[in-house]
C-alpha positions as CSV (number, residue, x, y, z in Angstrom):
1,X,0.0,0.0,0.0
2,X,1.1,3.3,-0.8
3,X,-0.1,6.7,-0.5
4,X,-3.4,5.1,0.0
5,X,-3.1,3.2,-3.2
6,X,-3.5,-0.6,-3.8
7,X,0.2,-2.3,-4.7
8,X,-0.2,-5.3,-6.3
9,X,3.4,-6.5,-6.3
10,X,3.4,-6.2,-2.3
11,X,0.7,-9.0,-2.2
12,X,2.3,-12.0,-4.4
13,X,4.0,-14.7,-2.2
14,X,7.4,-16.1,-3.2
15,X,6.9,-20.3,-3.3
16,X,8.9,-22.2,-0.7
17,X,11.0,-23.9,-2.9
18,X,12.5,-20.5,-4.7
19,X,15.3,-20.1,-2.1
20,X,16.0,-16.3,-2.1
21,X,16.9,-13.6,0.9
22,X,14.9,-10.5,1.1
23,X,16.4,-6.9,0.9
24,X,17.2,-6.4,4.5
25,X,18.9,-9.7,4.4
26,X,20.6,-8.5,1.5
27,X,22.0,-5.7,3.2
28,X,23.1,-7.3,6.2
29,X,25.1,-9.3,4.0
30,X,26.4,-6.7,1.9
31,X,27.3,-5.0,5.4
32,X,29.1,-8.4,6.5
33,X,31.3,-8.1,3.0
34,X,32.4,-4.8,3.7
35,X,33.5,-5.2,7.2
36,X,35.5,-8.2,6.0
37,X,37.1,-6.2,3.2
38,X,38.0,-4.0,5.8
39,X,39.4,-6.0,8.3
40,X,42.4,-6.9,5.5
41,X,45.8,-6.1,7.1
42,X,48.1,-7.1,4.4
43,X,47.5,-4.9,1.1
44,X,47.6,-8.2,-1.0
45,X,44.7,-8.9,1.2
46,X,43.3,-5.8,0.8
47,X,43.2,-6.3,-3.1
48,X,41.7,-9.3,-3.1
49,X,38.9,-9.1,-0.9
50,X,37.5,-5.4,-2.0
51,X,37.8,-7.3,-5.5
52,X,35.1,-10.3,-4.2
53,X,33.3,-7.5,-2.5
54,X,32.9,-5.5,-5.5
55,X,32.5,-8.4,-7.2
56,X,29.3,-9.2,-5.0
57,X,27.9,-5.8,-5.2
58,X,27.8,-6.1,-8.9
59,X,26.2,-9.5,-8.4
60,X,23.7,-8.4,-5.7
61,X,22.6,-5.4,-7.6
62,X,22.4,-6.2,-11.3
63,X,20.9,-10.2,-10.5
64,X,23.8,-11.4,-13.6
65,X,25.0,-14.8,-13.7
66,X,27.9,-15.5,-12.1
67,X,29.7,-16.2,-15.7
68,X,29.0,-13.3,-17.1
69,X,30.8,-11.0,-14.8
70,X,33.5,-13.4,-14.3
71,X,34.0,-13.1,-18.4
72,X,33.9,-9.5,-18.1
73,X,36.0,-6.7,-19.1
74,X,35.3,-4.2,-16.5
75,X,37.1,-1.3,-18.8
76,X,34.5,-1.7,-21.8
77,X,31.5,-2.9,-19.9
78,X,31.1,0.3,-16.7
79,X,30.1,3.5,-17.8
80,X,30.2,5.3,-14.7
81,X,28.8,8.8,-16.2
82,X,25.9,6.8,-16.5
83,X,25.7,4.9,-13.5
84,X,25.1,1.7,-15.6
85,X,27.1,-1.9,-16.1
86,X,26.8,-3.6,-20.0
87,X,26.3,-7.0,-19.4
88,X,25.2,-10.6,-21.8
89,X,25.4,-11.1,-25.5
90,X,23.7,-11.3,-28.4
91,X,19.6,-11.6,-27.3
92,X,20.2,-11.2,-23.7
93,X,22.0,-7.9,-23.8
94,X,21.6,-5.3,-21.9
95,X,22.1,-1.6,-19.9
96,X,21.7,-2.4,-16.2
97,X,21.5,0.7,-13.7
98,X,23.2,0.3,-10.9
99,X,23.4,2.9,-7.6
100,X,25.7,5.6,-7.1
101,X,27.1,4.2,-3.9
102,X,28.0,0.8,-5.4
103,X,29.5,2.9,-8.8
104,X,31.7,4.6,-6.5
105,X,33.1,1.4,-4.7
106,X,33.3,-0.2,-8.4
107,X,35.1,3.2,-9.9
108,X,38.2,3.3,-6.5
109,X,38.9,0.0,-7.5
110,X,39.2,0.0,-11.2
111,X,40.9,3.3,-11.6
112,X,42.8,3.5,-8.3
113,X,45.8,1.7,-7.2
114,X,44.5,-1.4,-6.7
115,X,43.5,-1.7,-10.2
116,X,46.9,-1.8,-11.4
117,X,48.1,-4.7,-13.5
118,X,44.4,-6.1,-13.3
119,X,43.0,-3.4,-16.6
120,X,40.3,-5.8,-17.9
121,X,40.7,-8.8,-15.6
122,X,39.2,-7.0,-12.4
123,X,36.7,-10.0,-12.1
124,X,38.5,-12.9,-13.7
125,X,38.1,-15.0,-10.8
126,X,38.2,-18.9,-10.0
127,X,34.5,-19.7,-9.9
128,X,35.1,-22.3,-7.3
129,X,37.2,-19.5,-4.9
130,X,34.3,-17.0,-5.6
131,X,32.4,-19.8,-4.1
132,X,33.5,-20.7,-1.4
133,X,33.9,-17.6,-0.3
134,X,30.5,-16.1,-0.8
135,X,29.5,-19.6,1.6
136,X,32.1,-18.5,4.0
137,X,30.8,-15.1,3.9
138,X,26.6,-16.2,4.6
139,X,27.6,-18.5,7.4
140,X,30.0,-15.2,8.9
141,X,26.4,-13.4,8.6
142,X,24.6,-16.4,10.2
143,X,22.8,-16.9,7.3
144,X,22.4,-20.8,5.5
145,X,25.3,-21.3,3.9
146,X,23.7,-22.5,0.5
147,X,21.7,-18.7,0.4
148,X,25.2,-17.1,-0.3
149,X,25.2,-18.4,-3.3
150,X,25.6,-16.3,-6.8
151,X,22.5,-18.0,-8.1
152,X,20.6,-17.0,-4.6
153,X,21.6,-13.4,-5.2
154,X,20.2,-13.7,-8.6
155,X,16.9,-15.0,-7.6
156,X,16.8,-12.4,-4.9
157,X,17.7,-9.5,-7.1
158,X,14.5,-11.2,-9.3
159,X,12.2,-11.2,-6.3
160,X,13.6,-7.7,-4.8
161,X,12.4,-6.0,-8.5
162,X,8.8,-7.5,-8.4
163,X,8.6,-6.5,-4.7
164,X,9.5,-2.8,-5.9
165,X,6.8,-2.7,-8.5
166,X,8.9,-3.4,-11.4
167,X,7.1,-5.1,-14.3
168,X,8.0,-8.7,-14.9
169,X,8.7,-8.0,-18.2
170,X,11.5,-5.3,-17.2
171,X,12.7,-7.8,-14.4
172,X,13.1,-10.3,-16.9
173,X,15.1,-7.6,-18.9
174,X,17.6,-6.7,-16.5
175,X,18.4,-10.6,-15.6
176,X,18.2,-11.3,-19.0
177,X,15.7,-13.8,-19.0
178,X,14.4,-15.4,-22.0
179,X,11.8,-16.9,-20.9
180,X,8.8,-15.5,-19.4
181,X,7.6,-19.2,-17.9
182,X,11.1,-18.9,-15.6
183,X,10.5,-15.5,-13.9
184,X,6.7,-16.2,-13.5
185,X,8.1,-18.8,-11.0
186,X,8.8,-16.3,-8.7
187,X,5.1,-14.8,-8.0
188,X,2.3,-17.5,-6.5
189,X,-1.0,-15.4,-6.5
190,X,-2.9,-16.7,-3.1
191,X,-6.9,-17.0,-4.8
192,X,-7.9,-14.7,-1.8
193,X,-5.1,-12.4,-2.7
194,X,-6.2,-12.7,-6.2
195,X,-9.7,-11.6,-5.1
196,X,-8.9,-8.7,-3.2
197,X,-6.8,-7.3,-5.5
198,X,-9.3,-7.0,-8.2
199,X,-11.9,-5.6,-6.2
200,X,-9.7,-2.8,-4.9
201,X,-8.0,-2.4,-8.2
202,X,-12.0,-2.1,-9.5
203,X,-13.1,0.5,-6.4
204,X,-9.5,2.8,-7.4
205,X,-10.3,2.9,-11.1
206,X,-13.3,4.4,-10.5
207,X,-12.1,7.1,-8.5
208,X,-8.8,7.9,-9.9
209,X,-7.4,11.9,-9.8
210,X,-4.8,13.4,-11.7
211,X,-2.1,13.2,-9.1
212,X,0.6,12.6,-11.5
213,X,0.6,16.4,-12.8
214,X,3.6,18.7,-12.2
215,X,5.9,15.6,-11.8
216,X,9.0,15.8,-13.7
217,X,11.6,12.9,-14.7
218,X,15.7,13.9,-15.9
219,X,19.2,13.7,-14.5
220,X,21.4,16.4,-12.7
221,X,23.4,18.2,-14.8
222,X,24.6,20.8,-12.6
223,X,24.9,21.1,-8.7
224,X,25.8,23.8,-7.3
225,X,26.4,24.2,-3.3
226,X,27.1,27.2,-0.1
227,X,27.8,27.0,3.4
228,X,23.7,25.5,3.9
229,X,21.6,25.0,0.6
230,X,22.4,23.7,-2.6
231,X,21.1,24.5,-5.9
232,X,20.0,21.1,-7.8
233,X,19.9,21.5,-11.8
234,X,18.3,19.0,-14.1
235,X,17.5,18.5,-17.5
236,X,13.8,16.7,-18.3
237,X,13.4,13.8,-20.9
238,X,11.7,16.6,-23.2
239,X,14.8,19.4,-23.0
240,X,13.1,21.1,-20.1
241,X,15.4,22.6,-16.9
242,X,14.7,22.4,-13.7
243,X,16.4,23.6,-10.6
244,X,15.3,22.7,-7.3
245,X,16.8,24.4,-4.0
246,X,17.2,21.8,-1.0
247,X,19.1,22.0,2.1
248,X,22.8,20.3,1.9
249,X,21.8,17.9,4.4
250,X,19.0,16.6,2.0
251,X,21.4,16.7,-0.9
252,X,24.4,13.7,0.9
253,X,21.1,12.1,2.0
254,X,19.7,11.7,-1.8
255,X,23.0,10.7,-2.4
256,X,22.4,13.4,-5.5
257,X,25.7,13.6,-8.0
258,X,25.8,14.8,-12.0
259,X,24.1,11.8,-13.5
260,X,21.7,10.8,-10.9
261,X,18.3,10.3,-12.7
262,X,15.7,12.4,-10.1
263,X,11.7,13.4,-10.3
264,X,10.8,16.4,-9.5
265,X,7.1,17.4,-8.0
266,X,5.4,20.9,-7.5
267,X,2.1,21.2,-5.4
268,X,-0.5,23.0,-7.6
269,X,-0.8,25.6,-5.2
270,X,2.7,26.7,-6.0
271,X,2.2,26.9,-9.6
272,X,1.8,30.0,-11.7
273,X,0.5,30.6,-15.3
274,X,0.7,33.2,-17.7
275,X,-0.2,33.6,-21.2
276,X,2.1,33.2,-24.2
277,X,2.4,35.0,-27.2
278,X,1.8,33.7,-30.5
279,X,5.1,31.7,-31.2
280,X,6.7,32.6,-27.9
281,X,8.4,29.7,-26.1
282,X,10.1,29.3,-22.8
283,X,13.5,28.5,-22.1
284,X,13.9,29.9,-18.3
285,X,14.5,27.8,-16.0
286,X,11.6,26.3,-13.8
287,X,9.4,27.4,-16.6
288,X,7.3,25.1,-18.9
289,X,5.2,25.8,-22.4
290,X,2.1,24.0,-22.4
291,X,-1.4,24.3,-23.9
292,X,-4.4,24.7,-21.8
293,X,-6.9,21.4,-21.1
294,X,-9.2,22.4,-18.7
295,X,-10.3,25.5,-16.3
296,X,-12.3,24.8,-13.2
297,X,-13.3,27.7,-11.7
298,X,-15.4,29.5,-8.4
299,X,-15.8,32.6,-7.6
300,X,-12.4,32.7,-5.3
301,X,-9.5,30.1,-7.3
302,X,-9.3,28.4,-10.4
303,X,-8.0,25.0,-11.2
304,X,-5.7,25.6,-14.6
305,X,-4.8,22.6,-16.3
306,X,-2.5,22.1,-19.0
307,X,-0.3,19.8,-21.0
308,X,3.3,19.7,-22.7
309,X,3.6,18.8,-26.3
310,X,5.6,15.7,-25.0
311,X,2.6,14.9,-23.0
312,X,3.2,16.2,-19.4
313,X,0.7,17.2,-17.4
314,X,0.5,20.7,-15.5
315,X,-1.5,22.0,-13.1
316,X,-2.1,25.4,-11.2
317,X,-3.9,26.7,-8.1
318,X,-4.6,30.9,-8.9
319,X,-7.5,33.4,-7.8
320,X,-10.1,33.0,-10.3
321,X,-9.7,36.9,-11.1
322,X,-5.9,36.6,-12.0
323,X,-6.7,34.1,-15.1
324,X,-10.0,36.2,-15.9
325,X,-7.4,39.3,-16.1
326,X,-5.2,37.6,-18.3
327,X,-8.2,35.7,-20.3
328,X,-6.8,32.6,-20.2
329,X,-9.0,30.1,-21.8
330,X,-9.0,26.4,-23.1
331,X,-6.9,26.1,-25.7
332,X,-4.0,28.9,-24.9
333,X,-0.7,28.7,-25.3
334,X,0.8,29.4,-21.4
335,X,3.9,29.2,-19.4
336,X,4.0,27.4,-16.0
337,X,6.1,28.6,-13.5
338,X,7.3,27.9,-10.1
339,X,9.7,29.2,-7.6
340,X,13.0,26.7,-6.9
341,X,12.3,26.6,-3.4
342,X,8.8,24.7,-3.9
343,X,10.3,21.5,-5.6
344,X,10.1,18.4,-3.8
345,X,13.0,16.0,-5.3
346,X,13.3,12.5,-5.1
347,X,15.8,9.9,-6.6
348,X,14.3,7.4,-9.1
């Protein structure tokens, strides 16, 4: 459930015999790897663990086959601008995101000192050492020694996605997954469950509102920081800018770099609108050229709704005489504005 909405994915049970840890087990485990990384004494130590931990943070967040990153060649396959790892061939090959945090530990070892000697052989490991070590590791943890497996990461990576609301389809995407009859495996539907969901689903349908207006999607391209704020800049899908003003402290705790896709949402109440000339078009930042939908109006405010050529939906909260002044009507070319300071950001 969220925000008062039915969630599906939250429902499905995972059947017994699909052996898999959930995400908080994940991260425990990811938490036991890095406190034995850092427990090396020797630098030859050093080396080779942070290489099996980086090694199982590339497993653990992109659900690849074992094989496939032990093949790799970390210097053609990592674009770190992107925040992204290049993984299979041929049918099954694909762009897999992966989080800033884990890019960062990937990046010190593969172009710092440790990486030396190793350029495109970072993860050309003995599959039986990489073994027995991720065992070693899940029975450090306390966790059943089979369930620190490479193929357990895989399947929990699968289950993790469907948890989070991402279409099988995608999930079976970023795996690489040819068959659709192989990921269904990891969802059981309970009849009641079944049920439920439908009848909700059918009760939300019928009362859905248009809360997905003034919500942008891009990545930062420009941060810029003082002693207490930070200005975030980023560029939409459809060329747009946006710049959003938060507080540093919210910045490190976005973990928000250059790259880092974000959404952006503005409350309608903080919205402006104005009319636009014939052929005028906007290019200021925070402001967007759309064409008006719909005007509900009462005597005090007026509900202005509008929408991009790319399709985005805008929405503003004004006095009713403001838009009357301007005569703003269905159909006008406008500009939607809004103050920096009034953006709420999140991280996709």
């Amino acid at each position: 459930m969220k925000s008062g909405k039915l969630a599906p994915f939250k429902f499905f049970d995972v059947p017994e015999n699909i052996k898999h840890l959930d995400t908080r087990m994940l991260d425990y485990l990811e938490s036991g790897y890095r406190l034995w990384r850092d427990e090396a004494g020797r630098a030859d130590r050093l080396r080779s663990r942070t290489r099996v931990f980086c090694l199982f943070l590339t497993l653990r967040h992109t659900g690849a086959k074992l094989g496939e990153i032990l093949k790799m060649d970390e210097s053609k396959s990592f674009n770190f601008g992107r925040a992204t790892v290049l993984l299979g061939v041929g049918k099954n090959k694909r762009e897999v995101p992966l989080p800033q945090n884990v890019c960062r530990e990937l990046k010190a070892l593969i172009e710092g000192p440790m990486g030396m000697g190793l350029e495109g052989h970072i993860f050309h490991l003995d599959p039986g050492y990489v073994r027995r070590i991720f065992y070693d590791r899940a029975e450090a943890c306390n966790i059943p020694r089979e369930l620190g497996s490479p193929s357990v990461l895989r399947r929990s990576r699968a289950v993790e996605l469907l948890r989070n609301g991402v279409p099988l389809g995608v999930m079976r995407k970023v795996l690489g997954q040819s068959s659709a009859d192989l990921s269904a495996v990891y969802q059981d539907w309970p009849e009641g469950d079944v049920q439920n969901i439908v009848r909700r689903m059918a009760l939300e349908e019928s009362s859905l509102k248009t809360s997905a207006r003034n919500t942008f999607i891009g990545h930062v391209t420009q941060i810029r920081r003082d002693g207490i704020l930070a200005d975030v800049e980023f560029e939409t899908a459809e060329g747009s800018c946006i710049s959003s003003v938060i507080t540093l402290e919210s910045l490190y705790k976005l973990d928000l770099e250059v790259g880092v896709p974000v959404s952006a949402t503005i409350k309608a109440p903080l919205v402006a609108v104005r009319p636009l000339s014939e052929g005028q078009n906007s290019s200021a930042r925070n402001c967007i050229s759309a064409t008006v939908t719909e005007i509900k109006k009462t005597e005090i405010l007026a509900e202005v709704s509008g929408e991009t050529e790319s399709g985005t939906r805008l929405c503003a909260l004004v006095e009713s005489w403001s838009i009357e002044e301007e005569g703003i009507k269905k159909g006008n070319k406008v500009e939607f504005s809004f103050k920096a300071l009034s953006i709420v950001l999140h991280v996709v």
